[in-house]
PQR file with spaces between the fields and no chain letter, atoms N, CA, C, O and H, PARSE charges and radii, in Angstrom:
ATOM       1  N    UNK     1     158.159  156.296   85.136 -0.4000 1.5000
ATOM       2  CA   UNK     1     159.214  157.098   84.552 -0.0000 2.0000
ATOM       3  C    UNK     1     160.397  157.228   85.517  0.5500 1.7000
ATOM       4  O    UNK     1     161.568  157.179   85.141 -0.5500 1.4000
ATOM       5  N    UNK     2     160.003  157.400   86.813 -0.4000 1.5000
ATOM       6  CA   UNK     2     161.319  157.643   87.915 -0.0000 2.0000
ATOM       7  C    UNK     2     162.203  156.096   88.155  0.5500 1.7000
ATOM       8  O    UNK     2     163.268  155.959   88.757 -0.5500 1.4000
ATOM       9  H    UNK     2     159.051  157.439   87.119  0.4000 1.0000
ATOM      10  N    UNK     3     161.361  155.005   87.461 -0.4000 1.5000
ATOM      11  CA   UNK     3     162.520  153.659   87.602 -0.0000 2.0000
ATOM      12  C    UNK     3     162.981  153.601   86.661  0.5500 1.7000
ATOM      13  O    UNK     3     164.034  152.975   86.546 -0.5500 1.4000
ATOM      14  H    UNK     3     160.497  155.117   86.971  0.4000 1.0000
ATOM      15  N    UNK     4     162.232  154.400   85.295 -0.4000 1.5000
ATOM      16  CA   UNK     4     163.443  154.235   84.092 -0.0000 2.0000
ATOM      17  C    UNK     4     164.491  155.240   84.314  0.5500 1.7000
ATOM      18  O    UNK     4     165.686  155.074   84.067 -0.5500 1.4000
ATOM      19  H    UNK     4     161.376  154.909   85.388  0.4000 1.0000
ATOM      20  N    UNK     5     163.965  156.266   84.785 -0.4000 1.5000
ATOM      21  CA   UNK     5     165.111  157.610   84.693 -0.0000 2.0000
ATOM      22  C    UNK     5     166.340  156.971   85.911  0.5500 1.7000
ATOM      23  O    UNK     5     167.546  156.946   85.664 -0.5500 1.4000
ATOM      24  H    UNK     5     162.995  156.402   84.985  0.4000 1.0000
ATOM      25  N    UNK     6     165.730  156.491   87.218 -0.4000 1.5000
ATOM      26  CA   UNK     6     166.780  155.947   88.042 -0.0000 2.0000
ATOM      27  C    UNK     6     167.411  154.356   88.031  0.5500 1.7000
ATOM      28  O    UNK     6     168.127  153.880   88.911 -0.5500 1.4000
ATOM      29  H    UNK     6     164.751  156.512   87.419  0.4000 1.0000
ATOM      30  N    UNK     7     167.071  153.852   87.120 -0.4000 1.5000
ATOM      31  CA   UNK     7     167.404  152.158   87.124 -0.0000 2.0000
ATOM      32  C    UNK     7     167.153  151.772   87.926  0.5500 1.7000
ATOM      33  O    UNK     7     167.589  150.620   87.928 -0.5500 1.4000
ATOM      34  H    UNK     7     166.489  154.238   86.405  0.4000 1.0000
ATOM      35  N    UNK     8     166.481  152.049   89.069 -0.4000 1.5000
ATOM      36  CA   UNK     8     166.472  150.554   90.678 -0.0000 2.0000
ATOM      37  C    UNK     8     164.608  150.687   90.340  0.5500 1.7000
ATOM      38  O    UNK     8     163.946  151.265   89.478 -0.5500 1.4000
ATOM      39  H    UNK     8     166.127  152.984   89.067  0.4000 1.0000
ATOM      40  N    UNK     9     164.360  150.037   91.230 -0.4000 1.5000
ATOM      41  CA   UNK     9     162.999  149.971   91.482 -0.0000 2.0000
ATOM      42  C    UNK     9     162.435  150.962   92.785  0.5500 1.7000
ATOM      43  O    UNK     9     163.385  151.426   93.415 -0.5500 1.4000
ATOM      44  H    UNK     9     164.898  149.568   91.930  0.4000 1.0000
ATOM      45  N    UNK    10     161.541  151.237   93.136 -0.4000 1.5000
ATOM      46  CA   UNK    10     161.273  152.238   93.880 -0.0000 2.0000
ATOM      47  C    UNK    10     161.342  151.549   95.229  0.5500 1.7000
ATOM      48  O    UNK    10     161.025  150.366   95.347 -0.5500 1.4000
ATOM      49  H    UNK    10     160.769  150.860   92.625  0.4000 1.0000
ATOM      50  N    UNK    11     161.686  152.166   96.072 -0.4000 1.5000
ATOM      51  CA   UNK    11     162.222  152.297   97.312 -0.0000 2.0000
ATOM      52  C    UNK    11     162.880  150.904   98.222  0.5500 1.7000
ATOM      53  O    UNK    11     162.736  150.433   99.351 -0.5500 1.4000
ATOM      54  H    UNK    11     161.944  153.127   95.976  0.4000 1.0000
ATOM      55  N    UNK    12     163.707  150.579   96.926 -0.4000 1.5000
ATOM      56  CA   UNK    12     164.771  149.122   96.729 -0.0000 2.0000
ATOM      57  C    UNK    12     165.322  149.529   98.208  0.5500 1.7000
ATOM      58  O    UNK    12     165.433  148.528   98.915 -0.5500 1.4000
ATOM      59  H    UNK    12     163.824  150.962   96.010  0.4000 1.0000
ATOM      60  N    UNK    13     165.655  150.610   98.786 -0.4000 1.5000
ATOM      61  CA   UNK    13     167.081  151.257   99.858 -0.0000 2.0000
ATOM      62  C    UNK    13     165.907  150.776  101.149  0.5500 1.7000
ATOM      63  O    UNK    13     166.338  150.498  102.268 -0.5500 1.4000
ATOM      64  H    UNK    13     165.564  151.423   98.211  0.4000 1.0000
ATOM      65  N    UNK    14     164.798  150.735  100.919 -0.4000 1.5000
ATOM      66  CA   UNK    14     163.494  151.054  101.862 -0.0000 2.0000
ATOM      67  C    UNK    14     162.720  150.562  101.999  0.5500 1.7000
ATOM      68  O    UNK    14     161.595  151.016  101.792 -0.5500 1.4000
ATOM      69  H    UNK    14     164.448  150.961  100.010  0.4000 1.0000
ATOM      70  N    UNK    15     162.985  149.285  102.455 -0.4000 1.5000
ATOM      71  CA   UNK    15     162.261  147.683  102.770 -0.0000 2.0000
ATOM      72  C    UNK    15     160.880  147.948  103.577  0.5500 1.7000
ATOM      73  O    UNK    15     159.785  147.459  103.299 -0.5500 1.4000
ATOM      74  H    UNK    15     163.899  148.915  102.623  0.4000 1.0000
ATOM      75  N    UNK    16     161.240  148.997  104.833 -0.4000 1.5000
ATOM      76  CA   UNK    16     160.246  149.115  105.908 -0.0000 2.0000
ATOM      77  C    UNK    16     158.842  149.986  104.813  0.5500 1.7000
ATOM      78  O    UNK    16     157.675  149.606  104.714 -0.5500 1.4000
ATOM      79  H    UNK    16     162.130  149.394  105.058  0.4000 1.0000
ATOM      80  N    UNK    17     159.398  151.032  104.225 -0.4000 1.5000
ATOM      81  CA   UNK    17     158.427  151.642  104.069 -0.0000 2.0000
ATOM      82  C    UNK    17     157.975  151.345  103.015  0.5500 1.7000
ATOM      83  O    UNK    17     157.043  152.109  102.762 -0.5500 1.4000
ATOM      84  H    UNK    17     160.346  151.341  104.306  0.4000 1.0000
ATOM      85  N    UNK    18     158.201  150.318  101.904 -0.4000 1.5000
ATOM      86  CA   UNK    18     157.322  149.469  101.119 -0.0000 2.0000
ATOM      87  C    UNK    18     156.373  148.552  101.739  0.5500 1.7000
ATOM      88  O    UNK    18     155.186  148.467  101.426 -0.5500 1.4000
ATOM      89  H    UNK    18     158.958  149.697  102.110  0.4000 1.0000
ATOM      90  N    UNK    19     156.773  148.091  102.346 -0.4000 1.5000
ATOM      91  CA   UNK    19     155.687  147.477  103.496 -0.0000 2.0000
ATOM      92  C    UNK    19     154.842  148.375  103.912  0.5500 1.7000
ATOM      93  O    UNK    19     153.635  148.171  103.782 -0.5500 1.4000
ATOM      94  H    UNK    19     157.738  148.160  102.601  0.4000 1.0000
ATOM      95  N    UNK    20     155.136  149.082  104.264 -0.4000 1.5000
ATOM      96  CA   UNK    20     154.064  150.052  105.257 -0.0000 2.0000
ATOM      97  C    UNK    20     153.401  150.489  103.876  0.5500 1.7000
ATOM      98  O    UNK    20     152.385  149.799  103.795 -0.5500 1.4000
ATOM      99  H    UNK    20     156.116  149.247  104.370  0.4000 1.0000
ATOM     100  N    UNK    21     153.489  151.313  102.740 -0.4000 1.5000
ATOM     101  CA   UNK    21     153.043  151.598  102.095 -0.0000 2.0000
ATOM     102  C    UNK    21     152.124  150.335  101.030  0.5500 1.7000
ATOM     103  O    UNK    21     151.276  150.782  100.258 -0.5500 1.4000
ATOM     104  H    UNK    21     154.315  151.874  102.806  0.4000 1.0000
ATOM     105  N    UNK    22     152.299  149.273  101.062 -0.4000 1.5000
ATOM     106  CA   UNK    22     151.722  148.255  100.792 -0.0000 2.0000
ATOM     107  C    UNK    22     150.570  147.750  101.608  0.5500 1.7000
ATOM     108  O    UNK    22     149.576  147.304  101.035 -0.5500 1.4000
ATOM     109  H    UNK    22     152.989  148.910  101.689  0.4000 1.0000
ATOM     110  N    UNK    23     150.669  147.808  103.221 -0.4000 1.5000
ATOM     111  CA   UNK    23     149.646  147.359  104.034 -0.0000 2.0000
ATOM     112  C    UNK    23     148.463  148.536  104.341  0.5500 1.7000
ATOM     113  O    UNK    23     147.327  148.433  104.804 -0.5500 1.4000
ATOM     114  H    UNK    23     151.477  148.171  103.686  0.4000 1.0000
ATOM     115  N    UNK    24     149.450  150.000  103.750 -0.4000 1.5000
ATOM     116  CA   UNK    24     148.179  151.083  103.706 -0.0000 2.0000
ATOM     117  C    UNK    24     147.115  151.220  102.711  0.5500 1.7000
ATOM     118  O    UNK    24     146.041  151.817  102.638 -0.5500 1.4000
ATOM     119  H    UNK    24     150.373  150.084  103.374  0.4000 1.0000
ATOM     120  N    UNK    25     147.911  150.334  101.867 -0.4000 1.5000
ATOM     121  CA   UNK    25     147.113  150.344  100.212 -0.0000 2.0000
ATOM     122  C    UNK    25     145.676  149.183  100.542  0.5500 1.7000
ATOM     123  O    UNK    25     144.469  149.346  100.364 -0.5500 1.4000
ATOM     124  H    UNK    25     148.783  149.849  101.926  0.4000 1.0000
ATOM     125  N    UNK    26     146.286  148.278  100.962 -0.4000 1.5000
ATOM     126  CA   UNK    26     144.976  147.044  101.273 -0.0000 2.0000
ATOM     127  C    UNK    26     143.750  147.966  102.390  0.5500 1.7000
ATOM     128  O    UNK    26     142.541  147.763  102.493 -0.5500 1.4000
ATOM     129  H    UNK    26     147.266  148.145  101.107  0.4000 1.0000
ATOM     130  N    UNK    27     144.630  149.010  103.122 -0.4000 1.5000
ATOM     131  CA   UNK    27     143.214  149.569  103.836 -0.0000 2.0000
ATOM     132  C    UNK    27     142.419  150.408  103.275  0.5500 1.7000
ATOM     133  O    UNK    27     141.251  150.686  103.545 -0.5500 1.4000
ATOM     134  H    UNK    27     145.613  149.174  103.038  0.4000 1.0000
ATOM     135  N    UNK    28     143.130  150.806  102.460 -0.4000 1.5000
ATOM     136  CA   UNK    28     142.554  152.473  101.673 -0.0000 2.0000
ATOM     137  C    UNK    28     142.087  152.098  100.285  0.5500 1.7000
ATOM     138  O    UNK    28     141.034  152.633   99.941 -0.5500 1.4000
ATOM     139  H    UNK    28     144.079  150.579  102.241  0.4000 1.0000
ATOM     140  N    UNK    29     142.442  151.596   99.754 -0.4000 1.5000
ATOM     141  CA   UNK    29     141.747  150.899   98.543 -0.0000 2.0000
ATOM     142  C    UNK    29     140.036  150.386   98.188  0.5500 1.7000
ATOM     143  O    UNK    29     139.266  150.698   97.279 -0.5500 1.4000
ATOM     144  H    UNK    29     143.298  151.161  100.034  0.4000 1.0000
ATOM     145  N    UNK    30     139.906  149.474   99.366 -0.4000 1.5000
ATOM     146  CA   UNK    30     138.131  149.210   99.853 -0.0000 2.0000
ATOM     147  C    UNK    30     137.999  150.384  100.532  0.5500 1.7000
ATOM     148  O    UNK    30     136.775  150.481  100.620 -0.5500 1.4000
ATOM     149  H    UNK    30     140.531  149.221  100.104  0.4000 1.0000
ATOM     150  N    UNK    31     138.427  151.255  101.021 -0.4000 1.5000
ATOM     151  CA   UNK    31     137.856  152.122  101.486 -0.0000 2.0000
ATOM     152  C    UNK    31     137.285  153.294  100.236  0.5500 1.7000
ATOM     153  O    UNK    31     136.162  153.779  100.365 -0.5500 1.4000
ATOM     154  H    UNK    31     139.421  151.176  100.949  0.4000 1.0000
ATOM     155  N    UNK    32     138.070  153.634   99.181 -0.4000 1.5000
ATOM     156  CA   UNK    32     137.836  154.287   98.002 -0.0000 2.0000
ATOM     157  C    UNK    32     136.942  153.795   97.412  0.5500 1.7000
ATOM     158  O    UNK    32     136.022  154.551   97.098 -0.5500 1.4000
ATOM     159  H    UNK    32     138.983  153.240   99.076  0.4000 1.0000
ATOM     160  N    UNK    33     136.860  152.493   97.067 -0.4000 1.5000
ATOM     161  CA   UNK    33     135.516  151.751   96.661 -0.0000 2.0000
ATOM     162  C    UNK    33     134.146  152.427   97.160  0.5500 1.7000
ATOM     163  O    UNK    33     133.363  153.210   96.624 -0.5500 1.4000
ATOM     164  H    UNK    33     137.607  151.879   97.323  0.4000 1.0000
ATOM     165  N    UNK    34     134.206  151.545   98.908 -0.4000 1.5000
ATOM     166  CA   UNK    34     133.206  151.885   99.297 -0.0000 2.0000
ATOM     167  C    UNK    34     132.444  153.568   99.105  0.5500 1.7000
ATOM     168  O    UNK    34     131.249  153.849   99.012 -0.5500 1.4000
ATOM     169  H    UNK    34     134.842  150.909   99.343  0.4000 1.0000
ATOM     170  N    UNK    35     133.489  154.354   99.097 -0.4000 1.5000
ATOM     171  CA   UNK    35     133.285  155.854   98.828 -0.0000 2.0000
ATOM     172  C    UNK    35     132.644  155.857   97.692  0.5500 1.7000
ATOM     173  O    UNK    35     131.454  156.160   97.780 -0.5500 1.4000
ATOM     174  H    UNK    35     134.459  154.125   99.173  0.4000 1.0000
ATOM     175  N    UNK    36     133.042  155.621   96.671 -0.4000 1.5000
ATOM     176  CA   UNK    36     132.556  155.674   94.962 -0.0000 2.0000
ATOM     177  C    UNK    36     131.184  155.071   94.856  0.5500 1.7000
ATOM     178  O    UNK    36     130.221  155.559   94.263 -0.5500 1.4000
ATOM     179  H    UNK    36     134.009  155.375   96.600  0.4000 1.0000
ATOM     180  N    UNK    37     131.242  153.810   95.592 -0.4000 1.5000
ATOM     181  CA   UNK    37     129.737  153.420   95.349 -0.0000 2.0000
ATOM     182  C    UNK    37     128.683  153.911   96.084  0.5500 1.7000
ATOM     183  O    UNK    37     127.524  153.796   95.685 -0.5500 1.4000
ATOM     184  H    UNK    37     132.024  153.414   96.073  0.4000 1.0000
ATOM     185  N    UNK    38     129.135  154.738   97.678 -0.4000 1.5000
ATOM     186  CA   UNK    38     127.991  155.652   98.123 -0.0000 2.0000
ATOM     187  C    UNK    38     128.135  156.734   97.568  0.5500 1.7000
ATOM     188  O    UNK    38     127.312  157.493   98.080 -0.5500 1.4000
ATOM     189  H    UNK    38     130.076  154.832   98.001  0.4000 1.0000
ATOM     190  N    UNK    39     128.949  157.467   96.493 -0.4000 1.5000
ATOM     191  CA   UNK    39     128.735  158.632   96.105 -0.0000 2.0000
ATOM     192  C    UNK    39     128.043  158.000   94.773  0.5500 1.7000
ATOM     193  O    UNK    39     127.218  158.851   94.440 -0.5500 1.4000
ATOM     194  H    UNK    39     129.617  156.850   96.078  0.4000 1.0000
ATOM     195  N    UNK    40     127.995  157.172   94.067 -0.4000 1.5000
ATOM     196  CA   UNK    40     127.023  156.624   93.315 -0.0000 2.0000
ATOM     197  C    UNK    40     125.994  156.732   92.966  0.5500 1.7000
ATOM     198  O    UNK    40     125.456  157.229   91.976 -0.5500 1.4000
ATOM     199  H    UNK    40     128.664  156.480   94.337  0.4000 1.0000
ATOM     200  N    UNK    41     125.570  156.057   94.136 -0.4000 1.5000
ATOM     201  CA   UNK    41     124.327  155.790   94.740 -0.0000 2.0000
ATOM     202  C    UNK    41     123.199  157.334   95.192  0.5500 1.7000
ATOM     203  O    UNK    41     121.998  157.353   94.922 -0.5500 1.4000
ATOM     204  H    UNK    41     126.007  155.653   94.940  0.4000 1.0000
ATOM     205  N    UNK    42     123.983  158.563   95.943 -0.4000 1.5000
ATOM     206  CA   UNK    42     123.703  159.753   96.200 -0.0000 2.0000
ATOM     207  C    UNK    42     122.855  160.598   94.744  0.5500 1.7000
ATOM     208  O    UNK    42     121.877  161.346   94.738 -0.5500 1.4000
ATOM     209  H    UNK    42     124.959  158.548   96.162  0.4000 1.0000
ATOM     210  N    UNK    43     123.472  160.235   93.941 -0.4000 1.5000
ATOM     211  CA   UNK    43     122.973  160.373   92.511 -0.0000 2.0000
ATOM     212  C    UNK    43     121.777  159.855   92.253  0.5500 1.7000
ATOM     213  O    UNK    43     121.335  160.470   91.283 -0.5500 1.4000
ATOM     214  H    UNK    43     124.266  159.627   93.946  0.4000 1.0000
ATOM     215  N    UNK    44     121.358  159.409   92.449 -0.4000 1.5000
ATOM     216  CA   UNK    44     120.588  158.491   92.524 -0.0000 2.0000
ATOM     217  C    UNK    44     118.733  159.312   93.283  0.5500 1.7000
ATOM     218  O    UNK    44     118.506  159.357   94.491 -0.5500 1.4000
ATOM     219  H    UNK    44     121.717  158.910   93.237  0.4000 1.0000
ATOM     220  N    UNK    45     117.905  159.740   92.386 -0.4000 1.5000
ATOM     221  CA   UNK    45     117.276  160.945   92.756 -0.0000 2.0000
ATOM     222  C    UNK    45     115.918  160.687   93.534  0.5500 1.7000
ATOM     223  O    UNK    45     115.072  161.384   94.096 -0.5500 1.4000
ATOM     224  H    UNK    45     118.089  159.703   91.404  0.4000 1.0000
ATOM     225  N    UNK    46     116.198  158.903   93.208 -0.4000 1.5000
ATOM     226  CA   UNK    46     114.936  158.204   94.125 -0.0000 2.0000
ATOM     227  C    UNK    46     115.082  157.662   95.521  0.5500 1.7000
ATOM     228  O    UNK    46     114.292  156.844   95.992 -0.5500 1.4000
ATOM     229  H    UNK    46     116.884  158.338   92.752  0.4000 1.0000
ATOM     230  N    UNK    47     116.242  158.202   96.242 -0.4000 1.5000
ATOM     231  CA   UNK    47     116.940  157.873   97.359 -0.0000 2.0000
ATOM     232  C    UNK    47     115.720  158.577   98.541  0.5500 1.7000
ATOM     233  O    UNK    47     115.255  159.699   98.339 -0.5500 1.4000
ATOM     234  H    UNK    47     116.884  158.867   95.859  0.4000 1.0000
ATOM     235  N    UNK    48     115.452  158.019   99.345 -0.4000 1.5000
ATOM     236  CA   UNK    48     114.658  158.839  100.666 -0.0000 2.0000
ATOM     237  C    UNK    48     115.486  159.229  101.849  0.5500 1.7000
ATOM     238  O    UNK    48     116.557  158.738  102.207 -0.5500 1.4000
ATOM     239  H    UNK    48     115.830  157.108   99.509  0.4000 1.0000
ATOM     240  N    UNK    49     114.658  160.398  102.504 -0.4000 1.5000
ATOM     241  CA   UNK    49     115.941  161.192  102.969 -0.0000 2.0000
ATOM     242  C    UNK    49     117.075  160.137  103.888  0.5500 1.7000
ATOM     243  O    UNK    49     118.302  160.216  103.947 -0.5500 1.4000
ATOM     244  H    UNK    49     113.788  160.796  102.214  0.4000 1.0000
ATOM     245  N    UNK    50     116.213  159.231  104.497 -0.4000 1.5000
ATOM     246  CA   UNK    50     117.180  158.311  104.723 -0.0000 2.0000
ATOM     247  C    UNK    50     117.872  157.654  104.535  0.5500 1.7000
ATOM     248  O    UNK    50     118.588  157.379  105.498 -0.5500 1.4000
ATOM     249  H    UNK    50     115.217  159.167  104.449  0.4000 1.0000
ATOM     250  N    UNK    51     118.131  157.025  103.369 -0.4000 1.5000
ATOM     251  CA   UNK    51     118.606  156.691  102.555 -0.0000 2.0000
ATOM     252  C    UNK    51     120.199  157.424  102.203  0.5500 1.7000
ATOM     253  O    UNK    51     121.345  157.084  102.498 -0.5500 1.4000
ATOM     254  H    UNK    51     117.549  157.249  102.587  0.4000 1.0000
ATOM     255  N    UNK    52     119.465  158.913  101.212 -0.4000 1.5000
ATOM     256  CA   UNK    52     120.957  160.191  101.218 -0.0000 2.0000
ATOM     257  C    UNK    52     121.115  160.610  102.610  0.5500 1.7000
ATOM     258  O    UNK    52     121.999  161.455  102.470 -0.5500 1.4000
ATOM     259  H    UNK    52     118.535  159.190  100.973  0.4000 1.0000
ATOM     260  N    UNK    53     120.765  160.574  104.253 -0.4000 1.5000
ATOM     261  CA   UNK    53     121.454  160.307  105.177 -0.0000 2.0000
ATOM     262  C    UNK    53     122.545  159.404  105.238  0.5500 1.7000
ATOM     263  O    UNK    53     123.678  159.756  105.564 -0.5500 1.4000
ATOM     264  H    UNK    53     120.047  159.887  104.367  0.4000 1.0000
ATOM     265  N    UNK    54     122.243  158.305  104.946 -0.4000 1.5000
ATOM     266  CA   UNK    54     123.137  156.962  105.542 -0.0000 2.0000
ATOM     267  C    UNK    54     124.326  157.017  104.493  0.5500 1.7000
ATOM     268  O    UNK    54     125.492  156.854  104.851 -0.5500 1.4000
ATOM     269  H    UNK    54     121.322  158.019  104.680  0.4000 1.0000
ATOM     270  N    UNK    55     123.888  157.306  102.902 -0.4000 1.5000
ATOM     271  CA   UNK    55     124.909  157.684  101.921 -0.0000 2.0000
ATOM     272  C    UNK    55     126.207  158.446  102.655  0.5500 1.7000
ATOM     273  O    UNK    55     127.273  157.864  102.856 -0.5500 1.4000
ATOM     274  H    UNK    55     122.940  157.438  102.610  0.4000 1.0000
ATOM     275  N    UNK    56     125.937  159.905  103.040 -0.4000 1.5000
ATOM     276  CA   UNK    56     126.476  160.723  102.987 -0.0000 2.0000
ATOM     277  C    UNK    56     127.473  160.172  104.343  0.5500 1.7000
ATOM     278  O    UNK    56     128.702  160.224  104.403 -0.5500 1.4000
ATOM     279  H    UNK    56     125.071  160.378  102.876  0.4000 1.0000
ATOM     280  N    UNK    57     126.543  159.654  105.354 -0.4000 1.5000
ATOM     281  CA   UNK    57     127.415  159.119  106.496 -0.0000 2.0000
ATOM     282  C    UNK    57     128.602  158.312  106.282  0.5500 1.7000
ATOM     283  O    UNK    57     129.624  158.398  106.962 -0.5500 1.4000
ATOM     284  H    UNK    57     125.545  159.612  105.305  0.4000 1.0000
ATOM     285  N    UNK    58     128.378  157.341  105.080 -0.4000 1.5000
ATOM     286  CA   UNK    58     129.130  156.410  104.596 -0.0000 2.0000
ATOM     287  C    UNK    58     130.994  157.228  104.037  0.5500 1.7000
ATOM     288  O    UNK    58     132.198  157.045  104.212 -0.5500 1.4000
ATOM     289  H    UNK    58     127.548  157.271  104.527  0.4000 1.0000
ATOM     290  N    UNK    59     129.936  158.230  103.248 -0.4000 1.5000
ATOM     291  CA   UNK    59     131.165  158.857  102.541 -0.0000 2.0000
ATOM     292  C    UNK    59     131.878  159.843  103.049  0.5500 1.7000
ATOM     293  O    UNK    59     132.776  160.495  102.517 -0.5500 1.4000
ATOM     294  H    UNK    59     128.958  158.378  103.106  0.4000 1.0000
ATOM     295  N    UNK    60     131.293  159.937  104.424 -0.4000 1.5000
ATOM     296  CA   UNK    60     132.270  160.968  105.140 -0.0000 2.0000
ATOM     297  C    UNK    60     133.025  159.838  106.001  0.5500 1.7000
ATOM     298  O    UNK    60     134.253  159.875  105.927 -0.5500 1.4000
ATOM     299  H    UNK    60     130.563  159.407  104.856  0.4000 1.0000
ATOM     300  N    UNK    61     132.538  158.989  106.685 -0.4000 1.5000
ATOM     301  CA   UNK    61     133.449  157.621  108.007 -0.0000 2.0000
ATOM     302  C    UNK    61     134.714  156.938  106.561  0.5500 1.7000
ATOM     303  O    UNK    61     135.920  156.773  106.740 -0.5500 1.4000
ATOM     304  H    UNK    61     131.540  158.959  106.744  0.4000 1.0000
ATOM     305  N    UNK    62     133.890  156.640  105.121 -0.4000 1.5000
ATOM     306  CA   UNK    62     135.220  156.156  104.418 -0.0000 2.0000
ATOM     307  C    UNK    62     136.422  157.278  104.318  0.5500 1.7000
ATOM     308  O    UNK    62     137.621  156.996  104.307 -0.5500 1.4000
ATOM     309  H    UNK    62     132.910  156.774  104.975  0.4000 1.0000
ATOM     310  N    UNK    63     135.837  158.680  104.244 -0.4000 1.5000
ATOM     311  CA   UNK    63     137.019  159.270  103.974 -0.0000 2.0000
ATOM     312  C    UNK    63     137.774  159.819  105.568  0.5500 1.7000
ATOM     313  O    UNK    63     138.947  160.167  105.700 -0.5500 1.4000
ATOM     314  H    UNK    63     134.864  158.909  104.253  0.4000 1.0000
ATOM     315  N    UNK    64     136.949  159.779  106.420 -0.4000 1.5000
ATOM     316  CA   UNK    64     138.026  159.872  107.573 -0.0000 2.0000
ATOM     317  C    UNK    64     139.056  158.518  107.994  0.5500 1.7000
ATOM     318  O    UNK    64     139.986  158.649  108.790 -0.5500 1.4000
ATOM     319  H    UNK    64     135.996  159.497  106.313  0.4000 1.0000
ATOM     320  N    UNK    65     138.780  157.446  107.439 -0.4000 1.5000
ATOM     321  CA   UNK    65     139.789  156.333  107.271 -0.0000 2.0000
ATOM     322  C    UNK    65     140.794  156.362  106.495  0.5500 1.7000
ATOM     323  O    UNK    65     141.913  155.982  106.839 -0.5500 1.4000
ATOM     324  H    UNK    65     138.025  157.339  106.792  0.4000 1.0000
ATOM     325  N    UNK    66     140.444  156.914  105.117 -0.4000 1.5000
ATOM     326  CA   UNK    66     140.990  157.403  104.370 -0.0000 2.0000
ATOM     327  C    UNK    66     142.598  158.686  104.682  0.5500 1.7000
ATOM     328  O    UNK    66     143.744  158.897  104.284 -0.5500 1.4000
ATOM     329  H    UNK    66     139.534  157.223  104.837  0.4000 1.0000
ATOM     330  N    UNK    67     141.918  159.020  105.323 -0.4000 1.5000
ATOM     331  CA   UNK    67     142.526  160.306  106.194 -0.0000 2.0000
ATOM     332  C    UNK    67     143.540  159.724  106.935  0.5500 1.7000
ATOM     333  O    UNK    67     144.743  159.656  106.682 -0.5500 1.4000
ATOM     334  H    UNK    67     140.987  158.848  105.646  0.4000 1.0000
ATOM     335  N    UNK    68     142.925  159.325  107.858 -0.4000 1.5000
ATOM     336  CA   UNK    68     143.784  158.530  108.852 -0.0000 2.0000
ATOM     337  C    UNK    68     144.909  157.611  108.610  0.5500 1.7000
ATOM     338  O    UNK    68     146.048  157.379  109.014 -0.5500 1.4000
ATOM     339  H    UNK    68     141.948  159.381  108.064  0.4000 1.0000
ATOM     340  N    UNK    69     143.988  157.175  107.705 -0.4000 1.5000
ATOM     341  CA   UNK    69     145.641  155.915  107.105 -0.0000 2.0000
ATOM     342  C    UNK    69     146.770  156.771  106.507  0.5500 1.7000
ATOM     343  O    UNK    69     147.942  156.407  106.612 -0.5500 1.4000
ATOM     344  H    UNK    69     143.063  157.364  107.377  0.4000 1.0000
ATOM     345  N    UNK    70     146.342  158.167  105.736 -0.4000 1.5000
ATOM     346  CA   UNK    70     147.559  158.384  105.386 -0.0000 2.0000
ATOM     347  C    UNK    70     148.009  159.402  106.892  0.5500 1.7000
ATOM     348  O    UNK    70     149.219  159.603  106.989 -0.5500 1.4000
ATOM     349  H    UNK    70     145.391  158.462  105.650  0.4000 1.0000
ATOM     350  N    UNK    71     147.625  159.668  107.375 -0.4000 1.5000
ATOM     351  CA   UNK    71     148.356  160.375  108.712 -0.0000 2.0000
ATOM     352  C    UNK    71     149.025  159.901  109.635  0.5500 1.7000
ATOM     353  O    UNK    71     149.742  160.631  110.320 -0.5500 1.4000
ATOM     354  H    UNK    71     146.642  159.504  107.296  0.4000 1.0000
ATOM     355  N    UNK    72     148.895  158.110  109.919 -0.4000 1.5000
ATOM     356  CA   UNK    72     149.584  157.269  110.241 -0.0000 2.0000
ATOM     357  C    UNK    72     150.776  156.839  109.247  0.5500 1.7000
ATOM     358  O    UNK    72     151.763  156.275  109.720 -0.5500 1.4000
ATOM     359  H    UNK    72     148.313  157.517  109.363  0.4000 1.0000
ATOM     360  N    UNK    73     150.730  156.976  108.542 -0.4000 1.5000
ATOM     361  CA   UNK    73     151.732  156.378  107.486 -0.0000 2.0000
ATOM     362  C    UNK    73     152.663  157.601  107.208  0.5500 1.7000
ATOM     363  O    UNK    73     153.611  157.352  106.462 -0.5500 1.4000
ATOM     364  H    UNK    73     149.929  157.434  108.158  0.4000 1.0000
ATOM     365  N    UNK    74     152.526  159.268  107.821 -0.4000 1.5000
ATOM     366  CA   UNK    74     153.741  160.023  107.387 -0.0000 2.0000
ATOM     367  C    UNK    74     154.247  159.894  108.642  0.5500 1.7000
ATOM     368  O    UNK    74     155.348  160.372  108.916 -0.5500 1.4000
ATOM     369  H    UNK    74     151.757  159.470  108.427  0.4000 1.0000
């Protein structure tokens, strides 16, 4: 809606930070994945405790990447 309401394309003025916002997307993207499929999996009621250990480990290290990429990127 904001390229129809403004006619340009989004951040046409802002070469650098389409890039940057493009090379954050390729990191954070598999990283959301990987999250979804260990929170999946957590569901999952035949898991042994080791098992929902290693889950939960998963889905906390994806989302501190997660984190990180966007804290580098403001």
């Amino acid at each position: 809606m904001l390229r129809d309401l403004s006619g340009e394309e989004l951040l046409s003025g802002n070469a650098m930070s389409k890039v940057s916002i493009s090379i954050r997307e390729n990191i954070v993207l598999p990283l959301i994945a990987i999250q979804q499929f260990a929170m999946q999996r957590l569901q999952d009621e035949k898991l042994s405790a080791k098992e929902v250990e290693t889950y939960q480990h998963l889905v906390l290290r994806a989302m501190f990447g997660i984190i990180n990429a966007a804290r580098n990127a403001a």
